[in-house]
Structure formats: structure tokens, C-alpha cells
N, C-alpha and C positions, 0 to 999 in steps of 0.2 A: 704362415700358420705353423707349429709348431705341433705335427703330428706324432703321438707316441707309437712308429711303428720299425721296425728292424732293419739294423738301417742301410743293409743292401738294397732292400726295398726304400726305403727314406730317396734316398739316392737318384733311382730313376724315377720314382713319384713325385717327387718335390713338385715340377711344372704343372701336376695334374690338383695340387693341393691351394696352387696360388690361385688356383681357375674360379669366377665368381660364380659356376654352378658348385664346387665342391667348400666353397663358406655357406650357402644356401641351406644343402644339405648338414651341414654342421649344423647349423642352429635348429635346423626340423628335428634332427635326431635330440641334440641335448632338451629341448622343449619337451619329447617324446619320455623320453625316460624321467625329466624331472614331474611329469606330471601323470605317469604309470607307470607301471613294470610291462618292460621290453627284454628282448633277449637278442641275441645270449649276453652276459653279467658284462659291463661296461668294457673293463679292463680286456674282455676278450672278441672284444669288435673285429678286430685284425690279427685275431690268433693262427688263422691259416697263411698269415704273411712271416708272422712270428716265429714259429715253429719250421718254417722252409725259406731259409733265405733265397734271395733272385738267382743268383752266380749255384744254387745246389737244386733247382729245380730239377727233374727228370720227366714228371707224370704231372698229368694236369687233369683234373678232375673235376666236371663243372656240375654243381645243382644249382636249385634255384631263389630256395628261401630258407630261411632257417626255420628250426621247428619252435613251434610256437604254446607248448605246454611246459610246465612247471619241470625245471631238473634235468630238458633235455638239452637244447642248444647251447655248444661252446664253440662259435665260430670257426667250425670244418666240417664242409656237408657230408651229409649222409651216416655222420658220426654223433652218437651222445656219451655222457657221461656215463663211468662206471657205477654197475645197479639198477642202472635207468633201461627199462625192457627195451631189447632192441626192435626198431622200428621194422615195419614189414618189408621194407625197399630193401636195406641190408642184411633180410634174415635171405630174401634172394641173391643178393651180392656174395655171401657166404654160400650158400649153397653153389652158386657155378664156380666159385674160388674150386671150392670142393669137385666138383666136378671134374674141372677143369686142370686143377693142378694136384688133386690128391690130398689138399690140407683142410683137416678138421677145424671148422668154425671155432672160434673162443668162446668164452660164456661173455666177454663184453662187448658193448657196441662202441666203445672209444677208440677211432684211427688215428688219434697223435702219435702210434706206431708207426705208421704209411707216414705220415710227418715229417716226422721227425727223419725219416730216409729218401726226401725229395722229393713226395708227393705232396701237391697242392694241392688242398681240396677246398676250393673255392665257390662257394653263393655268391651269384651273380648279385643277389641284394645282401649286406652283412646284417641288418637289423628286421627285426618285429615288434609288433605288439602282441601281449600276453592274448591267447585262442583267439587271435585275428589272423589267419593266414593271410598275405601278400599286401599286409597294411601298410609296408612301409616300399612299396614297389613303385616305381616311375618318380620317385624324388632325387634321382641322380647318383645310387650306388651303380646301377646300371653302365653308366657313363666312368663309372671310377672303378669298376672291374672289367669293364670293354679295356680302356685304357691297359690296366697289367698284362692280361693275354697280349692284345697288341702288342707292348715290350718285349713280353715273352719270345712270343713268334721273329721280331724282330731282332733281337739282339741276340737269342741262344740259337742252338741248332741242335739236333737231334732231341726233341723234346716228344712224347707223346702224349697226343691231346686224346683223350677219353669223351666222348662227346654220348652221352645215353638219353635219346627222346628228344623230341623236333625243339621245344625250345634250347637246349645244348646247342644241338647239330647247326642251330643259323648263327653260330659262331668260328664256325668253320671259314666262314668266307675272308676271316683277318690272318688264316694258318695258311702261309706256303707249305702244299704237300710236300716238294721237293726238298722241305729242308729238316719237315716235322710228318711223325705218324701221326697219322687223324683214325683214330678207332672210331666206329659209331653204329650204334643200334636202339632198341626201343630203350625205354626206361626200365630199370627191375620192379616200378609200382605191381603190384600183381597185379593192376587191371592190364598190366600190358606185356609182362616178362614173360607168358606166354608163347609172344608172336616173335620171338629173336632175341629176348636179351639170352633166355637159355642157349649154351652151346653156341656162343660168340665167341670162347676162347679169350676175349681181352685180356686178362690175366698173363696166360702164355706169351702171346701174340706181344706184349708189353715185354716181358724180360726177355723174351728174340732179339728183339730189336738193341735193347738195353745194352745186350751182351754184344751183339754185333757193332758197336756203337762203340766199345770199349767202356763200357759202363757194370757196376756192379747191378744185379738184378736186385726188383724187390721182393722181401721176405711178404710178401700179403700173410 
């Protein structure tokens, strides 16, 4: 099958592409968008593979679904399009940046910044339907983002997995600790950033490592 995606990623994916759950899923998705509007915009299904090749990972950043209104979802969580009000999940994620590292939020919600410098910010599911939250969940993106972590974990080392809120956190069990940081606390949703995502330091505790690691630190 002949997937449009980057092709360090192409590379170690291929095996997971020939799999007769991920043709399944193919035809669900293209069925899905030819017969409504889904997100985020076709071309950008695999933009968080696009934007971070395998071999320049650093950070690994897991949500869970993309967002599901008009103008927000470009395939990298927790991130939307320039203009597009930034969601409440990341006005928190800003604020303990702030906290935590002394940098004043941007007026955007777009992380192809974090991106583009080795941060994967990957949905566990890449597709939706337009104000259908988790419509397109348990069709096997699950299975074809389990798979990249797993690569992840396996073939890099010193990777830090960001893991925010118990669906994240039960992905931890494919991270060797001993070879990758696993950060993990609540989610920033505010019904929960309350109870520990504030004053988790991940930010810091992320370019520590980074640096100790011989790695350039992220600009968040």
C-alpha cells in the first residue's frame, strides 16, 4: 500500500501498512471523508509523522483524538491552527510552561514549533468526524499508533515519553524506563489540571534530561 508518509517513518511502518487491519481501516477512513467532512484536512492525517521524522524524535507527546470543530485539527495534539482560539487543555499547557520555565505563552495555539524540533505530538486516533468526538475510535488507528511508540521505544533511546492522564499513562507499559524518561500526570483538561498537572515541572524535567543526554533542549 502505498502510504503518503515521511519516509523515515515509511521505513519502519511499511510492515504495519501491509497488515490486513490497516487496509480496513483505509477504506473506513476514505468511505468517512468521501461521504462527510472529517478532520483534520486529508493531506494532514500524518502530519505529526511528517513534521518529526523517526531518526529526530526526542519528545513524545501522546492525546487522544483530534479536535472535532471547524478550523481546528491539523494532525498534532493538543495543537490548532493559527487564529483558531486556543483550546483550554493548552491555555493550561501554557500556563505551567510559564510557570515552570519563565516563557510567556504565544498568542497561537499551533505546535509545528515543538515539531518541527523533535517533538511528536501524536493522537492515538489520526481521524474524526465533524462535532463527533471519538467517532472514528477502535477502527485500528489505535493499533497503527501503538505500533510507532512501540518502534519508538524500541529502536531509539533516550526518548521522553510525556504521558498526561490514565488513557496516555497505559501506554507506558511498551516504554523501557531504563532506556526512556516516562513523565506522567493528570491531563491539563481543567476538570483535572488541578489535581497535579500544575507544578509537574515536565517542561524542565524534559530539557534535563535532553541535555544530560547530549541533546539540544526544547525551545517550548
Amino acid at each position: 500500500m502505498n502510504v503518503k508518509i515521511e519516509p523515515t517513518w515509511k521505513k519502519v511502518l511499511t510492515p504495519e501498512f501491509e497488515k490486513p487491519y490497516f487496509k480496513t481501516l483505509t477504506d473506513f477512513v476514505r468511505e468517512e471523508y468521501s461521504k462527510g467532512i472529517c478532520y483534520p484536512p486529508a493531506a494532514q492525517i500524518f502530519n505529526a509523522f511528517d513534521l518529526c521524522p523517526f531518526d529526530k524524535v526526542k519528545v513524545v507527546i501522546i492525546g487522544q483524538d483530534p479536535y472535532h470543530e471547524p478550523g481546528q485539527a491539523q494532525g498534532l495534539c493538543f495543537s490548532v491552527n493559527d487564529g483558531i482560539t486556543i483550546p483550554p487543555s493548552l491555555v493550561n499547557i501554557y500556563k505551567e510552561i510559564k510557570d515552570d520555565l519563565g516563557i510567556n505563552p504565544p498568542s497561537t495555539g499551533n505546535l509545528q514549533r515543538w515539531a518541527e524540533q523533535g517533538v511528536l505530538l501524536l493522537n492515538a486516533t489520526l481521524t474524526v468526524r465533524i462535532h463527533q468526538a471519538g467517532s472514528h475510535q477502535r477502527r485500528g488507528w489505535e493499533t497503527f499508533t501503538d505500533a510507532a511508540i512501540r518502534l519508538l521505544a524500541e529502536q531509539r533511546e533516550h526518548i521522553v515519553f510525556i504521558l498526561w492522564g490514565s488513557y496516555a499513562q497505559s501506554k507506558a507499559q511498551m516504554i523501557d524506563p531504563s532506556k526512556h524518561l516516562i513523565l506522567k500526570s493528570v491531563h491539563p483538561s481543567p476538570l483535572s489540571a488541578h489535581r497535579g498537572f500544575f507544578g509537574n515541572h515536565h517542561f524542565s524535567l524534559t530539557n534535563d534530561y535532553l541535555v544530560k543526554n547530549g541533546m539540544t533542549p526544547i525551545n517550548w
